[in-house]
C-alpha positions, 0 to 999 in steps of 0.5 A: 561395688559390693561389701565384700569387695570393698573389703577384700580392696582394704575398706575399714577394719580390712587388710591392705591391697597391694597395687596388683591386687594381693592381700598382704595378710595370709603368709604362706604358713597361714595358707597352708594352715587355713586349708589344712582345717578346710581339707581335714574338716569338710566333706561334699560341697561343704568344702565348695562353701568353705574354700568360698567363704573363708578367704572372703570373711578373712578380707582376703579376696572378695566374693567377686574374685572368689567366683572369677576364680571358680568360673576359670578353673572350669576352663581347664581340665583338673579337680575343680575344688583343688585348682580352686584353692591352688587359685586362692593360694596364687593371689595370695602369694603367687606360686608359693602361696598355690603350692601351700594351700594346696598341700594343707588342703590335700594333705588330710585326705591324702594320708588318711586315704594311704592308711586306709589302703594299707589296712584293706590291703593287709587285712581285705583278704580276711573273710569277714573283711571281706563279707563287709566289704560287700556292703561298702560297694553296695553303698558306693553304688546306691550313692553313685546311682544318685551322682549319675541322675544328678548330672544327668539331669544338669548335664544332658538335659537337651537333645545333643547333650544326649547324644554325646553321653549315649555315645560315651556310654557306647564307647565305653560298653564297647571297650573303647579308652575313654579319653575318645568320648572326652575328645568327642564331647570337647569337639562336639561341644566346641561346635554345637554351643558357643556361651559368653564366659561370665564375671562370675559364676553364681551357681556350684551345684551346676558345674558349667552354668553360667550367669545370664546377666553378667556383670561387667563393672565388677569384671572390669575392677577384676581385671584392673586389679590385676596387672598382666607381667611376662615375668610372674608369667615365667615364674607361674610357668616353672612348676608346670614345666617341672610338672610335664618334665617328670612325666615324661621322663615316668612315661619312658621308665620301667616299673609301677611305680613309674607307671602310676605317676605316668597314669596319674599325671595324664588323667590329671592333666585331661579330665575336667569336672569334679572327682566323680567325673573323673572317676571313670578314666581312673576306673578304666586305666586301674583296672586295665593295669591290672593294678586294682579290681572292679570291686577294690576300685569300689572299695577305693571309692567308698574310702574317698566318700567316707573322708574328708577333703578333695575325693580325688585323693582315691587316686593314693588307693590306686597308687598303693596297690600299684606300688606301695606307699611310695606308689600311693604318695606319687599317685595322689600328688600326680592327679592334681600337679598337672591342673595345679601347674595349670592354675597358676598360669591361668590364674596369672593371665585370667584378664584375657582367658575370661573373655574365651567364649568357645571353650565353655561350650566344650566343657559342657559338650565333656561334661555331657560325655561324663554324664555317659561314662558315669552312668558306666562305671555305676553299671561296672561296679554294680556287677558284684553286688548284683548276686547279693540280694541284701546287697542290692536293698542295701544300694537300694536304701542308699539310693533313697537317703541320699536323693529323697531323705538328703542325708549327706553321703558320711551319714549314709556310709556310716548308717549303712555299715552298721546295718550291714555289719548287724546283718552278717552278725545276724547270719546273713548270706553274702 
């Protein structure tokens, strides 16, 4: 057994291990605090090394456990780094211990997203603003160009993974929803690749990879310490009820404010990857709504880059221009409960999930269909700023920081808005 986990069972100078496993250190404010920090203080996969590493040096679960974790929550659609925490919180403290982390965690970006939504929408229409915002898309561009090449190369690197995101590439061009691509690619990958689910998952730049040499000692102490109950499991299953019942009942109410928390709960509750690949069906129903345009969405997403914590939380962007404050609180909650409701079942009953070997085959065959519908939504927002030559050197230079300078993506924003802003001082035509 390795350091950590002998900490995380109550090794020296650890905390105690209850017989089902739990830590009895972290209260639920603990929780909540802990992630807090971690939401308002991280960007990018700094928050991956974070939410890893924290609860581990706290002895609160080993590093074993961490990665059990982070192999599960890829089984079911949702924010990868949100059901991650949602995870944590629900070894800790069961369903209480989910919902806290999850609300310190989410909290930070959630209300600098809703501020941000108010200024663009109160001042957006100001010309300079509005010449500034130019540049922002030209910056969420250049880095999504990036992001695009990036799973390109992790997820469409064989000849099927190919043809499943050129053909979610055509569906969208042609106008078609894209949840069919995500259904296809489900499909396809559930035939064409059939991997054994791991003990744990060693890498996070790839998020479907799996280990090739899985350690079964540590798989069989993972799921002793974790003792099956049908009555945690019934208690784990009240949230996702309560989760599906306000859904439905948005679903059959009249108004934006209903619409949006309809909306935001079924991409929620299909979309798999990380924030950016569920970017594009946010793009598609937004923009169909007629709730945002193809630029205010690129505004939206350069507002999620820029902030700190799970970038997912553009969906309060939507939510605002949809239906106000209100509007933008339910959207950002909405896109997370329905994987966070989720995490709580599957984190009670992961024993048996783990040994699930077809369904990691068919989130390689979804991520390949995102690897496609990305590369359409870059094609979508590139449009406006396509008429703008500085703008297009601005995406341009975007692009060269972030894949072969490696700058991180607050630096580039940042950088680029100071040029650009010296730019339009200095006369330039938008």
């Amino acid at each position: 057994m390795s350091d950590d986990a002998r900490v995380a069972r109550g090794g020296s100078g650890s905390a105690a291990v209850s017989p089902v496993g739990i830590v009895a250190g972290p209260t639920t404010a603990e929780l909540f605090v802990t992630f807090l920090v971690i939401g308002a203080s991280a960007f990018g996969m700094a928050i991956m090394q974070s939410i890893r590493s924290i609860p581990v040096k706290r002895g609160w679960l080993s590093r074993e456990e961490i990665d059990e974790g982070f192999g599960l929550v890829q089984l079911y659609p949702g924010a990868l780094m949100v059901d991650l925490v949602a995870y944590i919180g629900y070894r800790m403290r069961r369903v209480r211990g989910a919902l806290a982390a999850v609300a310190g965690f989410v909290t930070p970006s959630l209300v600098l997203l809703l501020g941000l939504s108010w200024a663009y929408f109160t001042y957006g229409a100001h010309p300079e603003v509005r010449n500034l915002l130019v540049g922002l898309d030209a910056l969420v561009v250049g880095v999504l160009i990036n992001v695009a090449a990036d799973f390109g190369s992790q997820h469409a690197r064989d000849a099927i993974a190919s043809i499943v995101a050129i053909g979610a590439f055509a569906l969208a061009v042609a106008g078609a929803n894209v949840l069919w691509a995500v259904l296809g690619g489900f499909a396809v990958g559930a035939l064409a690749w059939r991997q054994p689910t791991p003990a744990s998952i060693g890498s996070l730049e790839s998020k479907v990879s799996v280990s090739p040499n899985p350690v079964d000692t540590s798989a069989a102490e993972l799921d002793a310490a974790w003792r099956f109950s049908w009555r945690r499991l019934a208690w784990a299953s009240v949230p996702g009820l309560i989760v599906l019942a306000i859904a439905m009942i948005a679903a059959f109410e009249s108004g934006a404010l209903a619409a949006v928390t309809a909306d935001m709960s079924k991409i929620g509750a299909v979309a798999f990857g990380n924030g950016t690949a569920i970017m594009p069906i946010l793009q598609q129903d937004s923009v169909a709504h007629h709730w945002l345009t193809v630029s205010q969405f690129s505004a939206g997403v350069g507002f999620g880059q820029v902030t700190p914590g799970p970038f997912l939380s553009t969906a309060a962007f939507v939510g605002f221009a949809a239906s106000g404050w209100w509007g933008g609180i339910a959207a950002g909650v909405a896109i997370y409960a329905p994987s966070v409701a989720m995490t709580m079942v599957v984190a009670e009953i992961y024993p048996l999930v783990r040994r699930l070997r077809f369904v990691r085959g068919a989130i390689k065959g979804v991520m390949a269909a995102f690897t496609g519908l990305l590369a359409y939504m870059v094609l979508v927002l590139a449009r406006p700023v396509l008429p703008v030559s500085a703008a297009i050197v601005l995406a341009a230079a975007a692009f060269v920081a972030v894949r072969t300078l490696k700058w991180s993506t607050i630096v580039v924003f940042a950088a680029g808005l100071i040029v650009w802003g010296v730019y339009l001082a200095a006369g330039g035509a938008t």
